[in-house]
C-alpha positions as CSV (number, residue, x, y, z in Angstrom):
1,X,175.4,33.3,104.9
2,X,172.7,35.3,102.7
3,X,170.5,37.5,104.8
4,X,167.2,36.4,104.8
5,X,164.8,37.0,102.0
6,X,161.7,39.4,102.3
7,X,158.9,37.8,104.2
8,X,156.6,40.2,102.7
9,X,156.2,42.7,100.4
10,X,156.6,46.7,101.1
11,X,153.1,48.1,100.6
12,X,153.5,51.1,97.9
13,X,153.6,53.7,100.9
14,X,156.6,51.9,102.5
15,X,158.3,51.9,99.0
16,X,158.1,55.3,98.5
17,X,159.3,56.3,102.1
18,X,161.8,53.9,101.3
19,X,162.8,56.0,98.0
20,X,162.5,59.3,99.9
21,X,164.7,57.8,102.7
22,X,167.5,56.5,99.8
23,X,167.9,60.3,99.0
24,X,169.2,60.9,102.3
25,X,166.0,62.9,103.2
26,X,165.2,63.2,107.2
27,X,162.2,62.3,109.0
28,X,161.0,65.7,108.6
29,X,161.9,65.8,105.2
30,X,160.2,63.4,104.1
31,X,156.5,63.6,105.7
32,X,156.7,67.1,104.2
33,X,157.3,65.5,100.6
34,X,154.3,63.2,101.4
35,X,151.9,65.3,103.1
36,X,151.6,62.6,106.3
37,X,153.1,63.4,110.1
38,X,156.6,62.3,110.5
39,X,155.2,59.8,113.5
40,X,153.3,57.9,110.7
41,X,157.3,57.9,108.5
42,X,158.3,56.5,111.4
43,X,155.8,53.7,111.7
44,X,156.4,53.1,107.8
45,X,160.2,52.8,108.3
46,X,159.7,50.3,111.8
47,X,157.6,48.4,109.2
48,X,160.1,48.3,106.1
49,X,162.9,47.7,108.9
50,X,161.1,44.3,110.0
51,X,160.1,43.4,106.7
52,X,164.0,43.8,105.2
53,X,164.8,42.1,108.1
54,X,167.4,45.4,109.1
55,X,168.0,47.6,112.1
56,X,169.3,50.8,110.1
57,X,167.9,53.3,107.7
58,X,171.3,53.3,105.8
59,X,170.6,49.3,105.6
60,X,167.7,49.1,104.7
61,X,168.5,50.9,101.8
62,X,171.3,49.0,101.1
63,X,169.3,46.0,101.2
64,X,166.1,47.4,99.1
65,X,169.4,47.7,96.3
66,X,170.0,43.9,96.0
67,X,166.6,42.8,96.0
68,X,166.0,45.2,93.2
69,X,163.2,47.2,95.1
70,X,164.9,50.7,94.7
């Protein structure tokens, strides 16, 4: 069965945690790269896994690949 398609649309902060998080970066790593707390990364990556419909950074990567958002 084909996972679910995207219910909505990552907002262009989500997309570019998303790109940040698809270079392997950490939590850390990445609220440093965007000037933002790594609580508020956090809520961003909750956010992109419900929206991907995934549980996993790794997968929501993976799934951000085939639907062609990364």
């Amino acid at each position: 069965m084909a996972p679910p398609v995207v219910v909505e649309s990552l907002s262009a902060r989500e997309t570019e945690v998303l790109r940040q998080a698809a270079r392997m970066l950490s939590t850390e790593e990445i609220a440093a790269e965007l000037y933002v707390s790594a609580n508020t990364v956090k809520t961003h990556l909750k956010s992109i896994y419900r929206k991907l419909g995934v549980t996993r950074r790794s997968d929501a990567v993976h799934r951000a690949q085939d639907l062609g958002l990364l």
